[in-house]
Structure formats: C-alpha cells, structure tokens
N, C-alpha and C positions, 0 to 999 in steps of 0.2 A: 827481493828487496835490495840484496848489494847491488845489482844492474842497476835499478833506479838511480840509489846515493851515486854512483860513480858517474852515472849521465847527468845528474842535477849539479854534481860537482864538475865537471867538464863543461857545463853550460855557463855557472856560476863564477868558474875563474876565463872564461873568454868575456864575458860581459865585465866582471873586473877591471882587465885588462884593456877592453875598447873604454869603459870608463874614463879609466885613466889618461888616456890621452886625447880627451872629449872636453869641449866647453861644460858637460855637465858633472865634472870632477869636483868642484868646489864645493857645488851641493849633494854629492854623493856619499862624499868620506868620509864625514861625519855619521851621517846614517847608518853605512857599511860597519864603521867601527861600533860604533853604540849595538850594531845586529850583533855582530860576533864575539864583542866581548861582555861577562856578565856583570863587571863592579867597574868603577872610575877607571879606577888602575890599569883593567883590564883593557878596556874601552882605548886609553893612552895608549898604552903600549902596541896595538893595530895601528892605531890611529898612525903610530910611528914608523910600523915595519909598510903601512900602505905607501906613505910619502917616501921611503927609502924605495921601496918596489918602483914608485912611478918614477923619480928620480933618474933608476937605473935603466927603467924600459924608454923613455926619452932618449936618454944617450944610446941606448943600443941603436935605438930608430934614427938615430940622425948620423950613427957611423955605418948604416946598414948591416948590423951584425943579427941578423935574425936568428942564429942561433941563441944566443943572448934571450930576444925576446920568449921564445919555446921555451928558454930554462925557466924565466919568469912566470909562465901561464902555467907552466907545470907546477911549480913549487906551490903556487894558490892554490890548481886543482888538489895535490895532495891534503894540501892543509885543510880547506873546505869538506873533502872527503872525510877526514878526521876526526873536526867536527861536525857534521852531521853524527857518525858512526856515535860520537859517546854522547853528544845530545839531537834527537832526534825532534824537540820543538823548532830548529833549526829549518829547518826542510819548509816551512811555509813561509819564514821571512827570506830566506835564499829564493826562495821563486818569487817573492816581492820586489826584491832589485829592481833598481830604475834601469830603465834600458835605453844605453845611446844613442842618440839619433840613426838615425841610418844612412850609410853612407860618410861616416866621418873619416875628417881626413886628417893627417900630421903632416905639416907643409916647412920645411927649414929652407930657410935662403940666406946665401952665401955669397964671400967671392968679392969682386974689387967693382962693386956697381956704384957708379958715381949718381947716377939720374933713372928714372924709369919707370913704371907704371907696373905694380902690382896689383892685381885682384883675386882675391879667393873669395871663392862662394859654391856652394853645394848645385847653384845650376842659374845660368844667367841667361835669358831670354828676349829675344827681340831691341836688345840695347844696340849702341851705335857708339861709336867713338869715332870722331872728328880729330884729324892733326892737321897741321898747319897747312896751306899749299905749300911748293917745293920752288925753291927760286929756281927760275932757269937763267944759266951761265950766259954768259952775254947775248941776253935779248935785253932790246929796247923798244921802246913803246913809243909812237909817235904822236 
C-alpha cells in the first residue's frame, strides 16, 4: 500500500505543479484546496501556501532555475504523501484532480522589442501570413 500512496503522491504533486502554470489554475485552486483541507480555515490556508508555491514556481521558470522547480514538486509530493498516510479518504479525490491540458507551455518574453508579431498556441496549421512587399532601392517604373 505505501508503493501505491508514494506513486499517487508523485502523480498528484506533478499534475499540481503543471496545474499551476496552466490556464486551468484559476479553476483548480480552489477545488485543490477545498480537497485537502478539512474546515474553512484549513481550506485558506492551502489555498495560501498553493499561491505562494505557484508564485515561486513562475519565478524559478522564468529565471531557469529548475532546481527551484524539483524543490517545489517535491515539497507537494511529501505533503500529499502525508496526507494521504493519515487520511486515507484522500486517495480518491487525489485521483480526481483536473488534469492540464497536454502539452502546456510557460512562454515569458523579454528584452527591448519595440514592434513584432507574437503567437502562441499549442499547434498552428495551414495559416499564412502575408508582409508587405520589399521596396526595391532605386528602381523605377516607367
């Protein structure tokens, strides 16, 4: 049975963590906390340590510090572990977790861009993009 809790908790704080840095964070955290804690109180104060977690795992990801990140997946895994171990009705809303789309991405952009054309998206197909024609330097038309 510990094999199980420790894989459910190793599953539980990577989906966390893709969570987090996911469009579907806003409607997770809530849920997340209400799962893990058992009164109001309890419920707040996740609710608090997940927004500080995600906080810090942003900044890691956008200074590249992945060891950063690993400290943060591990601390969930432990904790998740934890709870499970002292409440075991835990284990079927832990496998409930919303799960991140697939293939999410954290995109930061930087740096002295005056003009330019952004696009993110998960997969772009058969589009086209059109730019100006190119003036050519002294030609004349007659």
């Amino acid at each position: 049975m510990q094999a199980e809790l420790i894989a459910l908790a190793t599953s539980g704080a990577t989906t966390l963590v893709t969570l987090m840095i996911s469009d579907a964070w806003t409607q997770a955290k809530g849920r997340i906390a209400h799962m893990l804690g058992r009164d109001a109180d309890e419920q707040d104060d996740f609710l608090q340590e997940l927004e500080v977690s995600r906080v810090t795992l942003l900044h890691a990801l956008e200074s590249g510090d992945s060891a950063q990140v690993a400290t943060i997946e591990a601390e969930w895994r432990s904790r998740l572990l934890r709870l499970l171990q002292s409440d075991p009705s835990l284990i079927e809303k832990l496998q409930s977790l919303p799960v991140a789309p697939a293939g999410t991405v954290y995109n930061n952009i930087s740096g002295r861009v005056r003009s330019g054309l952004v696009i993110q998206a998960g997969r772009i197909e058969g589009s086209t993009f059109h730019t100006p024609p190119e003036e050519s330097a002294g030609r004349t038309e007659a």
